[in-house]
LUMGULUM-598578 format. One line per 4 residues: number of its first residue (from 1); their letters; for each residue x, y, z of N, C-alpha, C. Coordinates in nm, 2 decimals. Example, Ala and Ser with C-alpha at 12.3 -4.5 7.8 and 13.67 -1.06 7.14 Angstrom:
% residues 2
1> AS> 1.32/-0.57/0.78/1.23/-0.45/0.78/1.32/-0.33/0.78  1.28/-0.22/0.71/1.37/-0.11/0.71/1.29/0.00/0.79
//
This chain:
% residues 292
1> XXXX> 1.67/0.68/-0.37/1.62/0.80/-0.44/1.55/0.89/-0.35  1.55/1.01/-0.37/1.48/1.13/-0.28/1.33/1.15/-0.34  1.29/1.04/-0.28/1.09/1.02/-0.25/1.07/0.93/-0.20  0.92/0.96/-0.16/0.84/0.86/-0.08/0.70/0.84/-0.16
5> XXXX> 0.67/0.77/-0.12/0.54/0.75/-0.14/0.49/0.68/-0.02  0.29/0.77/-0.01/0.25/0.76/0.11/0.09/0.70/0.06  0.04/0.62/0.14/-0.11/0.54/0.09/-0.12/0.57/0.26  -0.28/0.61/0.25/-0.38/0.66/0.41/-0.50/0.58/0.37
9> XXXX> -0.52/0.55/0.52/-0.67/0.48/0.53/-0.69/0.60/0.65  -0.79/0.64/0.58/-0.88/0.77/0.63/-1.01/0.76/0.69  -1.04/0.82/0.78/-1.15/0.85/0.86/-1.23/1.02/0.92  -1.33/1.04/0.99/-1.31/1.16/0.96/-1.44/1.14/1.09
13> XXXX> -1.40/1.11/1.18/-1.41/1.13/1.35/-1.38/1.30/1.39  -1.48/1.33/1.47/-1.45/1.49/1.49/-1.33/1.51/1.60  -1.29/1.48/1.71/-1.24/1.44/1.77/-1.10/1.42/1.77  -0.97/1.46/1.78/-0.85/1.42/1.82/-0.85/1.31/1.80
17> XXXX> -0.85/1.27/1.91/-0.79/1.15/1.97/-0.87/1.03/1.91  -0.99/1.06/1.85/-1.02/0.92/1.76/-0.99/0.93/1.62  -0.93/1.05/1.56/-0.88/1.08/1.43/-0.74/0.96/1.45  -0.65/1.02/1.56/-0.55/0.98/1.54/-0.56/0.75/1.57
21> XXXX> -0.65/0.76/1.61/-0.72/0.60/1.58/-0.71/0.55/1.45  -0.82/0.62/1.37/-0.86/0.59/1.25/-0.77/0.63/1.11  -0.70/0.72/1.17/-0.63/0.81/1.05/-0.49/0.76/1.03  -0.45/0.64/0.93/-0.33/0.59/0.94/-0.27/0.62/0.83
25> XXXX> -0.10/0.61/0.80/-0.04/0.63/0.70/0.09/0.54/0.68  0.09/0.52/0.60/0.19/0.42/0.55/0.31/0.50/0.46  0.43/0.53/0.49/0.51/0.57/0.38/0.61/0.46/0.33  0.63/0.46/0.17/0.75/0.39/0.14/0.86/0.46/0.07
29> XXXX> 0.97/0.44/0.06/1.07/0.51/0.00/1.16/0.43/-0.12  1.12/0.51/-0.25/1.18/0.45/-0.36/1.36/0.44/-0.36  1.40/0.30/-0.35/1.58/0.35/-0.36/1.61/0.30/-0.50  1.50/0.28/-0.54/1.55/0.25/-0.72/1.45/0.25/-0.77
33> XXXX> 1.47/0.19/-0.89/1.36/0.17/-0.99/1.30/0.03/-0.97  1.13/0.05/-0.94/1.04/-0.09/-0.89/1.11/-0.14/-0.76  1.20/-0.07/-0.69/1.21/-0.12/-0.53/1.19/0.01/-0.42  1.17/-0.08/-0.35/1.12/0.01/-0.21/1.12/-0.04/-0.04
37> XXXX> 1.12/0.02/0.03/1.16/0.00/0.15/1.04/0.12/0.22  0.99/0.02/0.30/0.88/0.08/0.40/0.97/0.09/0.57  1.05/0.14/0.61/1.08/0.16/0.74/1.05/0.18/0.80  1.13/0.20/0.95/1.06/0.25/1.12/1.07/0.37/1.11
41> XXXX> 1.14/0.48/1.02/1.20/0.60/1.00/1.05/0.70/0.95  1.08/0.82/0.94/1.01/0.91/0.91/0.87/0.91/0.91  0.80/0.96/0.84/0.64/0.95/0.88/0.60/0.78/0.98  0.67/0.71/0.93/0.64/0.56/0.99/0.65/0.54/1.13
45> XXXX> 0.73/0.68/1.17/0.77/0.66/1.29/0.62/0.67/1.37  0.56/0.71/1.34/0.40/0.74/1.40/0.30/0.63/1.45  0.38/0.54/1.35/0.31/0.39/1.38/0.35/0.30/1.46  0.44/0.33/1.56/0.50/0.25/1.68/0.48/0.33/1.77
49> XXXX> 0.37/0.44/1.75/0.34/0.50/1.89/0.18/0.43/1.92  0.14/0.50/2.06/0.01/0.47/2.06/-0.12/0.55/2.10  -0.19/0.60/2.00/-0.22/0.52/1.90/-0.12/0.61/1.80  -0.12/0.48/1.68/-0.09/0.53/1.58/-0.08/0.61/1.48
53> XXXX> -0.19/0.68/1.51/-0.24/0.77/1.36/-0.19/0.88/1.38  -0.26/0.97/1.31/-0.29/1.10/1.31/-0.45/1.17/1.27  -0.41/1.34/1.33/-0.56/1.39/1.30/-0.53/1.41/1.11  -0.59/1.48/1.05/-0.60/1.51/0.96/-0.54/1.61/0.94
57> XXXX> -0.50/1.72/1.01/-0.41/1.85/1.03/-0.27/1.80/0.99  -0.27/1.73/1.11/-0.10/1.70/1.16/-0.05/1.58/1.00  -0.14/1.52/0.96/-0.11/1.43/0.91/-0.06/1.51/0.74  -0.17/1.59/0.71/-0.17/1.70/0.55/-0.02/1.77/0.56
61> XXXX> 0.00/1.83/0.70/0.11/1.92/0.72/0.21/1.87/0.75  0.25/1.73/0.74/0.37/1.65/0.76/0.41/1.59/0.64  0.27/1.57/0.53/0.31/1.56/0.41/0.41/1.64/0.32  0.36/1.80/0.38/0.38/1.89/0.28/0.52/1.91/0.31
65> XXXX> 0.58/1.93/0.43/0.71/1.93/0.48/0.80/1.82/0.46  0.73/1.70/0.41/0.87/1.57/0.44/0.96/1.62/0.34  1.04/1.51/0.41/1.17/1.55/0.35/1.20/1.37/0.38  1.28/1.25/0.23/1.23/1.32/0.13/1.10/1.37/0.08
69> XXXX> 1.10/1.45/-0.02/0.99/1.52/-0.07/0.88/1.34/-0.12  0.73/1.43/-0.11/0.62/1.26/-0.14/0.62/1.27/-0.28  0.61/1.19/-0.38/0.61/1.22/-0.51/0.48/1.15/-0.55  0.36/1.05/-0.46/0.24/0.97/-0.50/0.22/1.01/-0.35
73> XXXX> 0.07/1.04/-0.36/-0.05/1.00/-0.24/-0.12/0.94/-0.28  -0.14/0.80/-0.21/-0.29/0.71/-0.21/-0.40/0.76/-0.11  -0.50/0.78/-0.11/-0.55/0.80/0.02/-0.71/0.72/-0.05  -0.79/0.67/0.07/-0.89/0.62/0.09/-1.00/0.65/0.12
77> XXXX> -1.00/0.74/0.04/-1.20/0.83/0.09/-1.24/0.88/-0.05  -1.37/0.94/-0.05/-1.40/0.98/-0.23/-1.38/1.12/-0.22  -1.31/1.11/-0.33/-1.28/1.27/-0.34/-1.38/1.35/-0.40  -1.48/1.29/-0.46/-1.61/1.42/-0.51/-1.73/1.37/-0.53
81> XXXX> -1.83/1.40/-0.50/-1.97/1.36/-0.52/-2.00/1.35/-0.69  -2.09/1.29/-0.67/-2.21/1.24/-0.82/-2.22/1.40/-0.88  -2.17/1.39/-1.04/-2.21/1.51/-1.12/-2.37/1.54/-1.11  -2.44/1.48/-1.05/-2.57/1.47/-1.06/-2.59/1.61/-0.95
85> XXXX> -2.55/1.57/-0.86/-2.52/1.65/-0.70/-2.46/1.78/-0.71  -2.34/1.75/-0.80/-2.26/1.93/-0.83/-2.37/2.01/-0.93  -2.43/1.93/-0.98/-2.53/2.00/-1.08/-2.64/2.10/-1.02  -2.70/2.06/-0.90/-2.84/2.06/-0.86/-2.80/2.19/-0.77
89> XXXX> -2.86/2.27/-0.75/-2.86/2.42/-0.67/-2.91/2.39/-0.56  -3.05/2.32/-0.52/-3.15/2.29/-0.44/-3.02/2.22/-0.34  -2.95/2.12/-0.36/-2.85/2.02/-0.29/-2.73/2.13/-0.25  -2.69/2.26/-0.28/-2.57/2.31/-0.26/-2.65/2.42/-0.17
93> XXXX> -2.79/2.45/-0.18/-2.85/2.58/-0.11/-2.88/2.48/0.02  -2.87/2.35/0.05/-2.90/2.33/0.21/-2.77/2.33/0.26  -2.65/2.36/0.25/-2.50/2.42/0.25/-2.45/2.57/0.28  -2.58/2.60/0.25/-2.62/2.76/0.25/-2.52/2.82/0.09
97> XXXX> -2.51/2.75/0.03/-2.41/2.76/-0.12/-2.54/2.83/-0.18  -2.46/2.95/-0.28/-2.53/3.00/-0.38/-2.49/2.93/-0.48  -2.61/2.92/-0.57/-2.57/2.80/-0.68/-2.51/2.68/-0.69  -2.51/2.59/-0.78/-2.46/2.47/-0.79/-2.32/2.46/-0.80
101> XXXX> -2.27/2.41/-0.71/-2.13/2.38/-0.70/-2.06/2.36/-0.89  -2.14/2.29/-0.96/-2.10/2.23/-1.09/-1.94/2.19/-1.13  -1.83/2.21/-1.04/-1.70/2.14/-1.06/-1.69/2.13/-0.98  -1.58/2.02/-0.93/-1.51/1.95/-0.82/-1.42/2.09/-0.73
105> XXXX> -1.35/2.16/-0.81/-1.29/2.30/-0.75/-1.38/2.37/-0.66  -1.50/2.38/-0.73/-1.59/2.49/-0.62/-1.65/2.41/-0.50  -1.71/2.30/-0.56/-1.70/2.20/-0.41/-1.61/2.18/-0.30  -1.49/2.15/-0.37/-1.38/2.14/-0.28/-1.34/2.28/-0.19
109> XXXX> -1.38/2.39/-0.25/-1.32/2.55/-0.21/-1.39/2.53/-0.14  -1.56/2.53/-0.11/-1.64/2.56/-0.04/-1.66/2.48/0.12  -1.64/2.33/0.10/-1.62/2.20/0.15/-1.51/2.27/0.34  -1.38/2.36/0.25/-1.24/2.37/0.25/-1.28/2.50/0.34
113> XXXX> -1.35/2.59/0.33/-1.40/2.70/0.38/-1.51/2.70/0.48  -1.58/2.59/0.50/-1.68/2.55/0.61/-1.61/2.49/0.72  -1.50/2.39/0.67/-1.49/2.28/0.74/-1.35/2.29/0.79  -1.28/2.36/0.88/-1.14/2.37/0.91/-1.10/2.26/0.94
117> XXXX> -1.01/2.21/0.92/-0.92/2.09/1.01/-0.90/2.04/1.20  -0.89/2.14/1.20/-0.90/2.18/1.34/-1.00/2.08/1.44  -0.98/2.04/1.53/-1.04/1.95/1.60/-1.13/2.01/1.73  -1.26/2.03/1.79/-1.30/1.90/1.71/-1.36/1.95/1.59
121> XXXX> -1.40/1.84/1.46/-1.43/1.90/1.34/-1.65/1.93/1.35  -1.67/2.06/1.33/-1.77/2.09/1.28/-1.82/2.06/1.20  -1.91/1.93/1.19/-1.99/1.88/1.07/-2.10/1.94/1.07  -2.17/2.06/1.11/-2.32/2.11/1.15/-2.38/2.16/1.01
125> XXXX> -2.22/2.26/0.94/-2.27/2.31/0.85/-2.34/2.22/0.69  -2.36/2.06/0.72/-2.39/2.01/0.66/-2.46/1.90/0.63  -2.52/1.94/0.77/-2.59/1.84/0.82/-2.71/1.81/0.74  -2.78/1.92/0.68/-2.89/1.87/0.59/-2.87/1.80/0.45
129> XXXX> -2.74/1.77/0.43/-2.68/1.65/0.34/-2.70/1.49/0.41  -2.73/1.47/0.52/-2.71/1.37/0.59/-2.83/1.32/0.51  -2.91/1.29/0.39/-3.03/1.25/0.34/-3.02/1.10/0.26  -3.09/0.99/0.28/-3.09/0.90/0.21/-3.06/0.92/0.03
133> XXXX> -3.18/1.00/-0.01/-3.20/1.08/-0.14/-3.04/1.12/-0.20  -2.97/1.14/-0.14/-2.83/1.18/-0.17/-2.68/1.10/-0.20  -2.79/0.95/-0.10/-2.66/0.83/-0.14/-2.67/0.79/-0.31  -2.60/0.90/-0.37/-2.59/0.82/-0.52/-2.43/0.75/-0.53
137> XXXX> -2.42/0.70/-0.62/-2.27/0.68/-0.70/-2.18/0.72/-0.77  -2.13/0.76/-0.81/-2.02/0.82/-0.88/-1.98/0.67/-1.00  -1.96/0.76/-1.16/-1.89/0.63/-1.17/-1.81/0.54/-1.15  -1.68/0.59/-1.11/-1.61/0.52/-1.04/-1.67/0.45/-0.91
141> XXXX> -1.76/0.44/-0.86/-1.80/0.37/-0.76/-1.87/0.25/-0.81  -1.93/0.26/-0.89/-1.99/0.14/-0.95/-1.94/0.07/-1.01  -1.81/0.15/-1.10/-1.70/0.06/-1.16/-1.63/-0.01/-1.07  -1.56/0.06/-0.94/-1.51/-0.04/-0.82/-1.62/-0.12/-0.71
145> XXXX> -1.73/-0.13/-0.68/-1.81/-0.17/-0.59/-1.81/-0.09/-0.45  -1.77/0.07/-0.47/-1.72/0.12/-0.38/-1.91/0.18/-0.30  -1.91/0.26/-0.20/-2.04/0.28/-0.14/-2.03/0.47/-0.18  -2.14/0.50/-0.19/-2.18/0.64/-0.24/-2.09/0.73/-0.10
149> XXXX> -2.03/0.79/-0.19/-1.99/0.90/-0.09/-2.07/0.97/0.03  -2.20/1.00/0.04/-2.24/1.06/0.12/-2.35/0.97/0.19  -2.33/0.83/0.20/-2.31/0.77/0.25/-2.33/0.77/0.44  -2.44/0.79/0.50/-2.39/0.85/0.63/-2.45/0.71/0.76
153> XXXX> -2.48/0.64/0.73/-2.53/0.47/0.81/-2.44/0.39/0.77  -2.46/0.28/0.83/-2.36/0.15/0.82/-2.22/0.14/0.77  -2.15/0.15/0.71/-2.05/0.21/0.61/-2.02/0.34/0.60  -1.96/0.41/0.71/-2.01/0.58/0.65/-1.90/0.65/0.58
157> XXXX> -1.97/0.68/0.51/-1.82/0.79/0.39/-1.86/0.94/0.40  -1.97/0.93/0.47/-2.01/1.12/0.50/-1.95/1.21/0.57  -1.86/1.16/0.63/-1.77/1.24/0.73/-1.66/1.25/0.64  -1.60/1.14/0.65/-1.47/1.09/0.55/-1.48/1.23/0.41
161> XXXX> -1.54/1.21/0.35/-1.59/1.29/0.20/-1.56/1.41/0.24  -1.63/1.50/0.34/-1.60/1.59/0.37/-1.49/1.66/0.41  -1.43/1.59/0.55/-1.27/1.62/0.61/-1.18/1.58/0.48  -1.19/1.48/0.45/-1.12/1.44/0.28/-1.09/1.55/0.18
165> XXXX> -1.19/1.62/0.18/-1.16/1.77/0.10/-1.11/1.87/0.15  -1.14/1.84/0.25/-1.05/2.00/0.34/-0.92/1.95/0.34  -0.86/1.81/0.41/-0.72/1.79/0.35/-0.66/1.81/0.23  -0.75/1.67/0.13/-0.71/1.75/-0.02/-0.66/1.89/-0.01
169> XXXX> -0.77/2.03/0.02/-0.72/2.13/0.01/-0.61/2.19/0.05  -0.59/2.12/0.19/-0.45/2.14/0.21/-0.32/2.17/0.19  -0.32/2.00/0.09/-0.19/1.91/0.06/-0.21/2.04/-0.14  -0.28/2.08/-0.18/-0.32/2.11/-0.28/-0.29/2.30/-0.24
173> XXXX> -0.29/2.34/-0.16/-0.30/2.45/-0.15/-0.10/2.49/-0.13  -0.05/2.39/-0.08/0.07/2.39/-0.07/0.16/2.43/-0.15  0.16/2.40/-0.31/0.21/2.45/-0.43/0.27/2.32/-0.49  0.27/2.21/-0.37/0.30/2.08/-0.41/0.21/1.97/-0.50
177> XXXX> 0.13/1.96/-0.45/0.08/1.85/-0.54/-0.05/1.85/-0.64  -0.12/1.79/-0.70/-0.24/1.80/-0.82/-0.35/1.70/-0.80  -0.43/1.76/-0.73/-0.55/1.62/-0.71/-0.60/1.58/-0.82  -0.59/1.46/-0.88/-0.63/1.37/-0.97/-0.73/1.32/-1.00
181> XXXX> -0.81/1.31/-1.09/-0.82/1.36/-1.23/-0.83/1.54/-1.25  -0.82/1.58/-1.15/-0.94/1.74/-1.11/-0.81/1.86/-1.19  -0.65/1.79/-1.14/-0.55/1.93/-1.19/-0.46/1.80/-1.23  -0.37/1.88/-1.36/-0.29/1.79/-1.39/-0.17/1.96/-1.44
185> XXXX> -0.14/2.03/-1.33/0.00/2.09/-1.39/0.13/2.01/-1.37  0.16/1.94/-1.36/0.30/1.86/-1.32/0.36/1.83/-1.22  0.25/1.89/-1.08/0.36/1.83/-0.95/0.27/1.69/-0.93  0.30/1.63/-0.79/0.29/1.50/-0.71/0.16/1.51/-0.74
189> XXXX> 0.09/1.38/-0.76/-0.04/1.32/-0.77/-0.11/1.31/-0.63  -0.24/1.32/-0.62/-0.27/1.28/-0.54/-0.38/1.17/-0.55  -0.36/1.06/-0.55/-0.49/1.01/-0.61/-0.60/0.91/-0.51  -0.69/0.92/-0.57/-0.80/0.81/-0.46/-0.75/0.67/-0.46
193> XXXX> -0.80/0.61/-0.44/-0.75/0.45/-0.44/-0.86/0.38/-0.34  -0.92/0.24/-0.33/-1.04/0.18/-0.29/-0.92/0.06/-0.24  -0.86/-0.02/-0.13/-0.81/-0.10/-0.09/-0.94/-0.24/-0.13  -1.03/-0.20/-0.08/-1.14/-0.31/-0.10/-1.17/-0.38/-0.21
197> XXXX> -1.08/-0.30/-0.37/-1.15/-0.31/-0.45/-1.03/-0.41/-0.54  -0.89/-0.39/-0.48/-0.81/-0.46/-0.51/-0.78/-0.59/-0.46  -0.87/-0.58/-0.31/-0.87/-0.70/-0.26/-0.94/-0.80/-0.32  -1.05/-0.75/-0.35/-1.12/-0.84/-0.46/-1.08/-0.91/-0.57
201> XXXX> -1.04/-0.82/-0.61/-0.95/-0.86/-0.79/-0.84/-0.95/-0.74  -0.79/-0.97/-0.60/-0.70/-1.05/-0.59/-0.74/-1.19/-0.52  -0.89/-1.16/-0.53/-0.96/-1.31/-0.45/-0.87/-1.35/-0.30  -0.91/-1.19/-0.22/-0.93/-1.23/-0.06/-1.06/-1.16/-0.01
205> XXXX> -1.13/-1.28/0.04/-1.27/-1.27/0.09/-1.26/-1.24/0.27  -1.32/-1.12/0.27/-1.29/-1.06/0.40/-1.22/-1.01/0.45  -1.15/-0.94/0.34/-1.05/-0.90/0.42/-1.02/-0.86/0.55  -1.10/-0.73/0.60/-1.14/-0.70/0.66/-1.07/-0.77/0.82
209> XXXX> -1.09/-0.85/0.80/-1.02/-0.94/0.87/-0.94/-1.03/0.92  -0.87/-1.02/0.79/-0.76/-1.11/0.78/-0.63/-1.01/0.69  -0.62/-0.90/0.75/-0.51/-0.84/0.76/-0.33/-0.89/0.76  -0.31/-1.04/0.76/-0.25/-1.09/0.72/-0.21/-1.10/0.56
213> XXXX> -0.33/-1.17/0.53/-0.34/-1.19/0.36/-0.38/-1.10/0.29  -0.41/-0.98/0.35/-0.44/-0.85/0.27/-0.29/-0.83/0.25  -0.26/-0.80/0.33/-0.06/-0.78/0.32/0.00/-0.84/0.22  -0.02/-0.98/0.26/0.05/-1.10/0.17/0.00/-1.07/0.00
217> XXXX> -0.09/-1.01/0.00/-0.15/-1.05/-0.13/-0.11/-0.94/-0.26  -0.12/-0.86/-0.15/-0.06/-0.70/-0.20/0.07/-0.70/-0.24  0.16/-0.75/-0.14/0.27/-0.79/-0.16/0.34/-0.88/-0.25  0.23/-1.01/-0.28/0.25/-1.08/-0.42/0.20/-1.01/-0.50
221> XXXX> 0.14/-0.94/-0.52/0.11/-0.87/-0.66/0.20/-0.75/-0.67  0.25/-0.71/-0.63/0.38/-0.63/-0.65/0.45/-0.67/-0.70  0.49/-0.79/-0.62/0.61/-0.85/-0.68/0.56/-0.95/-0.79  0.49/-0.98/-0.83/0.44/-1.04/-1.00/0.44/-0.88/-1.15
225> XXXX> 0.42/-0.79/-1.04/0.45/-0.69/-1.14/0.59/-0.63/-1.13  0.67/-0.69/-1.12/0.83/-0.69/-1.06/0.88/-0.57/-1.03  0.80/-0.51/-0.88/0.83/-0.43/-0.84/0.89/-0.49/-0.66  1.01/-0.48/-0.60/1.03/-0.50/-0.50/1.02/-0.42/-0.39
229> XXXX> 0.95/-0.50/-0.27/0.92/-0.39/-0.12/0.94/-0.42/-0.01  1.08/-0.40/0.06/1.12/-0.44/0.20/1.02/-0.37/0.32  0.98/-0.45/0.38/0.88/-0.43/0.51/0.94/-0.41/0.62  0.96/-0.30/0.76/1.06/-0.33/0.84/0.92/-0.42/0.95
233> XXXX> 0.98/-0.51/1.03/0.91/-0.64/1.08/0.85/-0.56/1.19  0.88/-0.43/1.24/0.77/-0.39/1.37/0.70/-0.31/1.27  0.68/-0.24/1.11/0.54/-0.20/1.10/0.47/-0.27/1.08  0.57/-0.43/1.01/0.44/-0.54/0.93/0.35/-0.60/1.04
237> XXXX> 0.41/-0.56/1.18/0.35/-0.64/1.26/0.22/-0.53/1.30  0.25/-0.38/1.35/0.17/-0.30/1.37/0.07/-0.32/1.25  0.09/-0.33/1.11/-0.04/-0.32/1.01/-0.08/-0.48/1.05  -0.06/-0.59/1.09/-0.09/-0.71/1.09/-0.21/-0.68/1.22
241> XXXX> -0.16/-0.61/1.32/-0.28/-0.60/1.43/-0.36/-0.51/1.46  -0.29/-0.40/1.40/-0.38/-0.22/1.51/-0.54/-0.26/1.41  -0.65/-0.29/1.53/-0.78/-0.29/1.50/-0.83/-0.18/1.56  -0.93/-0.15/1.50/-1.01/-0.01/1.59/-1.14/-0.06/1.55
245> XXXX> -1.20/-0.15/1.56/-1.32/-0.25/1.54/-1.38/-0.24/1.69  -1.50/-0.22/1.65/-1.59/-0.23/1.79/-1.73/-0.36/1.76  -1.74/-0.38/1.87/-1.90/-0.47/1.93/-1.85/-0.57/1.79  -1.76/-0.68/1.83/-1.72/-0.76/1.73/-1.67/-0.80/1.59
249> XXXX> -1.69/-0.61/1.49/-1.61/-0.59/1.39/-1.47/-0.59/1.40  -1.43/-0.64/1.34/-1.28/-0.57/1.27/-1.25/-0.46/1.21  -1.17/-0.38/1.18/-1.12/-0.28/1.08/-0.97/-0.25/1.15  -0.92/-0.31/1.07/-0.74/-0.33/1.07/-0.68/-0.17/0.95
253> XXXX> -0.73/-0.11/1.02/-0.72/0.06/0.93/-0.57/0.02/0.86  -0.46/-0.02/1.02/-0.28/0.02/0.92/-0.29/-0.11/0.82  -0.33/-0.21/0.82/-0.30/-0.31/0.72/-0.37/-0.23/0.58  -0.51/-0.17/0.59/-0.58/-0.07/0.44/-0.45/0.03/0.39
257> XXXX> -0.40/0.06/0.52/-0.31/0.17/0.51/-0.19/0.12/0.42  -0.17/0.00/0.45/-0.03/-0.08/0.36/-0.09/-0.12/0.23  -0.21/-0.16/0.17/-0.29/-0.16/0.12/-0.23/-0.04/-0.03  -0.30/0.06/0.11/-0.31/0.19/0.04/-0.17/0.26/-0.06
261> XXXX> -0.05/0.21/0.03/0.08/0.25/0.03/0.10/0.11/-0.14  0.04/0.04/-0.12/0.12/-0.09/-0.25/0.00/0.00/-0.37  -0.13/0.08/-0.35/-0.18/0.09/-0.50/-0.08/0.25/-0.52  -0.05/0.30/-0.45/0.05/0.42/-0.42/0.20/0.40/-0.51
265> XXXX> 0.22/0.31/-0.45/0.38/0.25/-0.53/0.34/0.17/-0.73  0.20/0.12/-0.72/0.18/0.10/-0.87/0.17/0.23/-0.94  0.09/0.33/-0.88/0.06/0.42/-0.97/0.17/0.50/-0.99  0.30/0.50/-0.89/0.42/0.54/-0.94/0.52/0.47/-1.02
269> XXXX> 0.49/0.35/-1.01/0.57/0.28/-1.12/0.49/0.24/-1.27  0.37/0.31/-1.29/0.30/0.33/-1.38/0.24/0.17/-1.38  0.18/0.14/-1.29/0.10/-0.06/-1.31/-0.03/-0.03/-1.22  -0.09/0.14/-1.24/-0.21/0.11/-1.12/-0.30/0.12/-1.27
273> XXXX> -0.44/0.13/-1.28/-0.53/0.19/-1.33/-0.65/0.21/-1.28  -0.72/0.31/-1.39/-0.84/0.38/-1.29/-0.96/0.22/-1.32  -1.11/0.29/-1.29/-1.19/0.17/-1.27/-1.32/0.26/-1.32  -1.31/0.34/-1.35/-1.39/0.43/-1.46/-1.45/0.35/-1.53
277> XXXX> -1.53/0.33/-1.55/-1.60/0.24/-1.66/-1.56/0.32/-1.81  -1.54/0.25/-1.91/-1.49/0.26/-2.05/-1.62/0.35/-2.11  -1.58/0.52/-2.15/-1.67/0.56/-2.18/-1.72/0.68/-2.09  -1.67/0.65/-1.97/-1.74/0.77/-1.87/-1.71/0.89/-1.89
281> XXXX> -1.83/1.00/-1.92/-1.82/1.16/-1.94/-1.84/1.20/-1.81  -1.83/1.18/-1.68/-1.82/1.27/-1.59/-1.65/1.25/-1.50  -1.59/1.18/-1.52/-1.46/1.14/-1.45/-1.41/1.31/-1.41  -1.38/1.38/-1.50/-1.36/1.54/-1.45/-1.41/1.59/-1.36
285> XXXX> -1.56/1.57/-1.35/-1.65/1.63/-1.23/-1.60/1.54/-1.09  -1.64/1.37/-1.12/-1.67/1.28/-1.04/-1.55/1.23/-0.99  -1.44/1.24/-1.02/-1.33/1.17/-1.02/-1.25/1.02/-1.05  -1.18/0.92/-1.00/-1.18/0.84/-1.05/-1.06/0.75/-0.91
289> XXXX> -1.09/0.62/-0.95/-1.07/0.54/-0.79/-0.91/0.45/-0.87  -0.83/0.43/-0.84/-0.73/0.37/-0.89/-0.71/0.22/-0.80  -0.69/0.17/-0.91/-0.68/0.01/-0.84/-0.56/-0.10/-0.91  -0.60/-0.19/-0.93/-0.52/-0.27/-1.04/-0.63/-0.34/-1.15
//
């Protein structure tokens, strides 16, 4: 069939050459219904180089051009802060923003308008967000166990959050696709997705580091939802090892990235769901994390 679907484990490094480290992509291509084939071919081709990734530019603008056309994006960062946050003026005026962002569109416009893609990336304009006071949750974060978007120590999602939106804008500015929950006119989805959060629900502890059975696991759960997915054996190997882990961590980014590409192929074959807690009135503002 003429699509792909693409799942990213995202990062948001100012820098070139550590973007294209951290910034992986995984494409699969539907040749039927519930089957699929991950090749050496097309965007994949990126992942037998070295390093494998891409910046954020290169990566948005290869989307919008493939050919076949992408019909699902998974990607791995939060797409919008705590309604609490779009609410408050005081939090959008250290932005130098007039008034409160109050929807995910004007966030994202403004986000998209500071922050060019362009390397190296300018995080200055938002530096006085860098505040403890600001790490809240979104519901979907607490429905997945995910870490507060703005987030900027140990775990950081502060950079990520940001460059995140300027891509979004991107891939959204294109005429192609509808970031999810935020637009729903009828083209390609683009939706968030938590690898960590599926891993869980599938009872593997640590993943993180065992990049093997992240794979494996993903992979059985596909296939219990009788969806089939041919692997070609040099990406399974490239997601089984590219680490970009320092001072004794791990982070196996292309295995999140395969991850990312199996919650990608559910939500196209209609078997992902969100993690929204039952009940939540901000999912519009806040967005919403797709898992199983």
């Amino acid at each position: 069939m003429g699509e792909i679907v693409v799942g990213i484990d995202f990062g948001g490094p100012a820098r070139a050459s550590a973007q294209r480290r951290k910034i992986l992509a995984v494409a699969a291509r539907r040749t039927s219904r519930a089957k699929y084939a991950i090749s050496a071919q097309g965007l994949n081709q990126r992942l037998l180089q070295h390093p494998p990734g891409w910046t954020a530019q290169e990566l948005a603008d290869s989307i919008v051009v493939s050919k076949p056309r992408v019909s699902v994006v998974g990607a791995d960062f939060p797409f919008s802060i705590p309604a609490a946050l779009l609410a408050l003026r005081s939090f959008a005026s250290l932005a130098n923003q007039t008034g409160a962002f109050a929807t995910w569109a004007a966030f994202n416009k403004a986000i998209a308008a500071a922050l060019p893609l362009t390397c190296p990336v300018d995080y200055a304009p938002f530096a006085r967000w860098r505040d403890k006071a600001f790490w809240l949750k979104r519901d979907c974060d607490v429905g997945s166990g995910a870490q507060p978007p703005l987030k900027h120590h140990f775990q950081v999602l502060f950079n990520m959050t940001l460059l995140g939106n300027g891509f979004l804008a991107r891939l959204e500015q294109s005429g192609l696709f509808d970031v999810v929950p935020f637009q729903s006119r009828g083209r390609a989805p683009v939706i968030e997705v938590y690898p960590g959060h599926m891993m869980r629900a599938l009872a593997v502890p640590d993943y993180k580091r065992a990049p093997r059975k992240a794979i494996h696991a993903a992979a059985a759960h596909l296939g219990r939802a009788g969806i089939t997915v041919e692997i070609d054996p040099a990406i399974r190997a490239v997601c089984e090892s590219w680490d970009t882990g320092r001072n004794g961590v791990h982070d196996y980014d292309a295995a999140d990235a395969l991850v990312a590409a199996s919650l990608a192929i559910l939500h196209r074959e209609g078997r992902a769901r969100e993690t929204v807690p039952a009940g939540a009135s901000r999912r519009h503002l806040e967005g919403a994390i797709w898992s199983i």
